[in-house]
C-alpha positions, 0 to 999 in steps of 0.5 A: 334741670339736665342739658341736651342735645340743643335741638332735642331732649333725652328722656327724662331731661327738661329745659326751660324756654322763654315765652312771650313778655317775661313767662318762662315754660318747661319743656320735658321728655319722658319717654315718647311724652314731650310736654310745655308747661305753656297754655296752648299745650295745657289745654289742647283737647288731645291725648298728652303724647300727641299734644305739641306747641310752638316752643316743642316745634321751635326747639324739636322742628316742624317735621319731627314734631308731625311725625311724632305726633301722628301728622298736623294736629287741629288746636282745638282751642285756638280754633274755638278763639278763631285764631285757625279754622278747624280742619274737618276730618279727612275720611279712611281712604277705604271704608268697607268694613268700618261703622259710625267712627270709623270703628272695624266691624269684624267677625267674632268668635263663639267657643266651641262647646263639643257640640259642633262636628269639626270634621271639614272646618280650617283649623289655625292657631289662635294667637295671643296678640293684638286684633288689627284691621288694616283699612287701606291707609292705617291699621286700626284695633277693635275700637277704631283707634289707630296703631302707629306701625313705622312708615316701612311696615305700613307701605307695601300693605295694598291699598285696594284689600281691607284685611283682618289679622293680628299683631303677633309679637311671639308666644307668651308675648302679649303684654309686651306686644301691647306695650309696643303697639299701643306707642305713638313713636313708632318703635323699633321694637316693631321690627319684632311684631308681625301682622297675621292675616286670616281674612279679607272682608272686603273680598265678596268670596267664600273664605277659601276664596278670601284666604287664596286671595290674601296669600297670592297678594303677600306671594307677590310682595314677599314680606317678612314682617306681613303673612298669611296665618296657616289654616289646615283642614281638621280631620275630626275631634281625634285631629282637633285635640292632638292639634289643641295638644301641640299648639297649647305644648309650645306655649300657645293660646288655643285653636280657632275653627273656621267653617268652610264656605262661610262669608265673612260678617260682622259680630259674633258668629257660629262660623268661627269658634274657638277652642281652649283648654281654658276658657277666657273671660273678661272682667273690670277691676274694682279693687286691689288687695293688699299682698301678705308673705313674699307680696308685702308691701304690694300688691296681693291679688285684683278684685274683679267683677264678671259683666254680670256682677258676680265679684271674684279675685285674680291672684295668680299670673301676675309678674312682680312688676304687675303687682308693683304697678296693678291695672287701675281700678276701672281697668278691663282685663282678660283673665283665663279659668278652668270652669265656673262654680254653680255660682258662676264664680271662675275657678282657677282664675289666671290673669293674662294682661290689660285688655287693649280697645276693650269696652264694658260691659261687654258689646257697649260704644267703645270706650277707652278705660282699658287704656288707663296709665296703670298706677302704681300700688298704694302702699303708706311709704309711697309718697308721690304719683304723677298726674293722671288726666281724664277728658270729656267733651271739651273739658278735662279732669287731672289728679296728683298725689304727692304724700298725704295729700292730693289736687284735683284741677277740673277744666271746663271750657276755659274755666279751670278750678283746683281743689287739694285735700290732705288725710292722715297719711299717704295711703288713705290719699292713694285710696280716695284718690283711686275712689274719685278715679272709679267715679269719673271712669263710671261717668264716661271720663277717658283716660290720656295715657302715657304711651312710655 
């Protein structure tokens, strides 16, 4: 065990801290994560980075603890033994735009097929970032799930203009926006991200109306780090392309097409198309192929299926550190590809990044899988895996592996039962262990991730 600083923790330092009578808790740090071996932050119903205690609060402070974990937190537990009342929900300050829990219902896009004359349509770049609704007091993703931006990006937002755009972190960029946006520490790598806004669906005007009115509000406010996206008037197909063309030079994602005069609304929609070279899809893994040559010894190429079933593989456009550490199985990706076969089997599939908020299939209730911790590869030399925990209702699900070997510990209100296994060797514990995963993903288990 490490030492510290006396009131804090460095990452990767844990500490011990005296309970009540003679028990003995850990306190650790690892990355935004502070975990208690304590009950009260064992069984809160919480994602583990906004868990906290009296030990994490006594050693840490009151204000840093609520600032790290996103405001005061209801303990469920302590409230279903009536030690505390459980607060009710404090509703959004501005709520047009959002449906049942507090989930954004925004405008999506069709891909432009040639089929429609862009002459007179706004055309804008279409941004490999993150979608984010800002709703008059936080910023939200598709899901609903709230983006913990720093107090400085979030104050000078209006509090009376919803306003639908994207967190940008660069071209090419996307997984490492997602790496920041998705933290709840409230990084200084937001300093690099840019909220893009293309419209205002809470202003009843045409989108010339909606878009004028954003630009006069950032015009007035003059923030670096907040900005109206640019739309230019198409000329037609000719202009389309040579525009598809320099964006897609520089390193950009495509184009996005607006038509003019169009209202702002939910769902897809032929008012907004986008345009790509390659076309972009998603799909849900279902398996890891072992690599060969360069790749021994990790991971090879993802097995995938389409919404539909169809199964296929994504082998290119995966880092090394992705194949040293690939989406889980049960994960949703986005992936690009050229066209489909006459079996409806993408070809060319690249893989672009871990979807953030997504749902499966496709168009279902939210539900967080895409967010799972990504594991690392299960080859027979690897010999530990930290522990993964899923939640449903008010129970939780934790899987460890250490070796041949793993245990499974299932809590159910307040009963809690352990069950470990041992195989013949570390990969086969990996693969049943990724098995028993994919089950409880299929039955609605949420994933607690790691914000690190």
């Amino acid at each position: 065990m490490t030492s510290g600083a006396s009131n804090d923790l460095a990452d990767g330092e844990s500490r011990e801290v005296k309970g009540s009578g003679s028990r003995v808790y850990t306190l650790q740090r690892l990355g935004p994560v502070y975990s208690c071996t304590c009950p009260a932050w064992m069984h809160q119903g919480f994602a583990i980075e906004r868990r906290t205690c009296k030990h994490l609060k006594a050693l840490r402070g009151e204000e840093a603890e609520k600032l790290r974990t996103g405001g005061p937190l209801a303990q469920r537990t302590a409230a279903a033994l009536g030690s505390v009342p459980a607060p009710a929900p404090a509703p959004p300050a501005f709520s047009v735009g959002l449906g049942a829990g507090g989930v954004p219902s925004l405008l999506l896009a069709h891909a432009w097929e040639n089929d429609v004359d862009p002459t007179g349509w706004w055309l804008s770049e279409k941004l490999d970032g993150v979608r984010a609704y800002w709703t008059g007091s936080k910023l939200v993703s598709r899901a609903g799930n709230t983006f913990y931006a720093p107090d400085w990006f979030l104050e000078a937002l209006p509090r009376d203009m919803p306003l639908d755009g994207e967190l940008f972190g660069g071209r090419g960029k996307f997984q490492w926006t997602v790496s920041v946006v998705r933290r709840q520490d409230r990084s200084p790598a937001w300093r690099q991200i840019q909220f893009l806004i293309f419209d205002a669906p809470g202003h009843a005007g045409l989108f010339e109306e909606r878009l004028r009115a954003v630009e006069e509000l950032l015009e007035a406010r003059s923030l670096e780090h907040v900005r109206a996206h640019p739309h230019v008037r198409c000329n037609g197909v000719d202009h389309l392309r040579e525009e598809l063309a320099r964006v897609e030079g520089l390193g950009g994602e495509g184009l996005m097409m607006r038509k003019p005069g169009s209202r702002y609304e939910s769902g897809r929609s032929s008012t907004l198309l986008k345009v790509k070279t390659f076309h972009d899809a998603e799909a849900i893994v279902t398996g890891h192929s072992p690599g060969a040559g360069k790749h021994k010894g990790r991971l090879g190429a993802l097995e995938c299926d389409l919404p539909n079933g169809t199964p296929f593989s994504v082998g290119t456009g995966l880092s090394d550190a992705e194949r040293d550490n690939p989406p889980a199985i049960g994960t949703v990706i986005t992936f690009r590809y050229q066209e489909l076969t006459s079996d409806g089997v993408p070809r060319f599939p690249v893989y672009v990044g871990v979807r953030l908020d997504a749902t499966w299939p496709p168009g279902a209730e939210p539900a967080k899988v895409e967010g799972a911790s990504p594991p690392k590869p299960s080859p027979a030399e690897d010999t530990s895996r930290d522990a993964r925990i899923f939640v449903k209702n008010d129970g939780s699900w934790e899987i460890t592996l250490s070796g041949a070997s793993h245990t499974i510990r299932e809590r159910r209100g307040l009963a809690v039962k352990t069950v470990s296994e041992s195989f013949a060797g570390a990969a086969a514990a990996w693969r049943d262990a990724d098995a028993k995963i994919a089950v409880q993903l299929a039955s609605g288990w949420t994933e607690l991730v790691d914000a690190s």
